[in-house]
C-alpha positions in Angstrom: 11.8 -21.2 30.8 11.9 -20.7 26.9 10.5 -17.6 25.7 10.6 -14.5 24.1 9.0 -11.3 25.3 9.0 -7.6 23.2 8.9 -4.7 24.2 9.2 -1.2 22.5 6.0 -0.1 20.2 4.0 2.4 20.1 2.6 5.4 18.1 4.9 7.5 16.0 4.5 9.9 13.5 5.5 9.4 10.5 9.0 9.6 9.8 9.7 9.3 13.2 12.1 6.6 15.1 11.1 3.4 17.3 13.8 0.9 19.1 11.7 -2.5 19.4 13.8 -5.3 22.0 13.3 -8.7 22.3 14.7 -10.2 25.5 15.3 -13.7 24.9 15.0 -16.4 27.6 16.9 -19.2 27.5 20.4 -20.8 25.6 18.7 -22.3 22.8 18.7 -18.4 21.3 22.5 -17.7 21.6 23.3 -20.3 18.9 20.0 -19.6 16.6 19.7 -16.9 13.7 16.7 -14.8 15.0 14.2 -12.7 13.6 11.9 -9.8 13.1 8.4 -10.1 11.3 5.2 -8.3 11.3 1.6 -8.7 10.1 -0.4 -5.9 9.6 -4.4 -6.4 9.5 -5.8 -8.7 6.2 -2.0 -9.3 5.3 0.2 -12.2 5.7 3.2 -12.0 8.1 6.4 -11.0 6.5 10.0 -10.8 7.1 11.6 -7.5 8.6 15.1 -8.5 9.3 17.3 -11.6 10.7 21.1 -11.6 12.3 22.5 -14.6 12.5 24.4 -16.4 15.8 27.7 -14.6 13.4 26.2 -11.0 13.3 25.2 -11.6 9.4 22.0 -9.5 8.8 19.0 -9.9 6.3 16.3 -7.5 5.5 13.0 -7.6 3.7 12.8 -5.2 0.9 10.6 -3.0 2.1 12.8 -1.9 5.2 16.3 -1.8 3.8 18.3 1.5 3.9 15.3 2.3 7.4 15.8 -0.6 9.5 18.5 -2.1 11.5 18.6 -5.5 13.6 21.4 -6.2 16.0 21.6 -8.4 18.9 24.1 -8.0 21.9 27.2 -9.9 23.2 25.5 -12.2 25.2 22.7 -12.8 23.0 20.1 -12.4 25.1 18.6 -9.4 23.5 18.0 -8.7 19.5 16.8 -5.1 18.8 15.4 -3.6 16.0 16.2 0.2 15.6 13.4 1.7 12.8 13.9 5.3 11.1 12.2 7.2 8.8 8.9 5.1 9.3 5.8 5.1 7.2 2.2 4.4 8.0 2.7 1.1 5.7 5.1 0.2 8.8 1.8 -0.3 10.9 1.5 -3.5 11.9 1.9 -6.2 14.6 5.8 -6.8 15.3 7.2 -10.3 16.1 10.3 -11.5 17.5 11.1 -15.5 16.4 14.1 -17.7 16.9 14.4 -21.4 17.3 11.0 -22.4 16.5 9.9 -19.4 18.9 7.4 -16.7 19.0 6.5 -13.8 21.1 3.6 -12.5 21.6 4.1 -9.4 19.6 4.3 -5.6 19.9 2.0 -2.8 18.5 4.2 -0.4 15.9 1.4 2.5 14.6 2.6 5.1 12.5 0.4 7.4 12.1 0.1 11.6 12.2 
């Protein structure tokens, strides 16, 4: 079965640390760039980050220098490691790949 499943949000205060995962089911994924995104409520969903099936990375402006995407060996899992998070980092986080969605995870930063 083809799917993608997150785990890893939560509250945090701000400035705080999160580690988001995204296990990924099935081959199709090894080969495919994946990605972060988020929507947060009344916005549109934008890009976090995206590594390649080479390791290259890509972040949305917003998160560069704070964010960092990786995915393992086997390619099963892409993480998302977030520091020094603001409230405007509340929102809805989804993990996409080869046409793909999860079903998101909650990410509230918030004192």
């Amino acid at each position: 079965q083809v799917q993608l499943v997150e785990s890893g949000g939560g509250l945090v205060q701000p400035g705080g640390s999160l580690r988001l995962s995204c296990a990924a089911s099935g081959a199709i994924f090894s080969w495919n760039d994946m990605g972060w995104y988020r929507q947060a409520p009344g916005k549109e969903r934008e890009l976090v980050a995206t590594i390649s099936s080479m390791g290259r990375t890509n972040y949305g402006d917003s998160v560069k220098g704070r964010f960092t995407i990786s995915r393992d060996k086997a390619k099963t899992t892409v993480n998302l490691q977030m520091n020094s998070l603001k409230p405007e980092d509340t929102a809805v986080y989804y993990c996409a790949g080869a046409g793909y969605w999860g079903q998101g995870t909650q990410v509230t930063v918030s004192s």
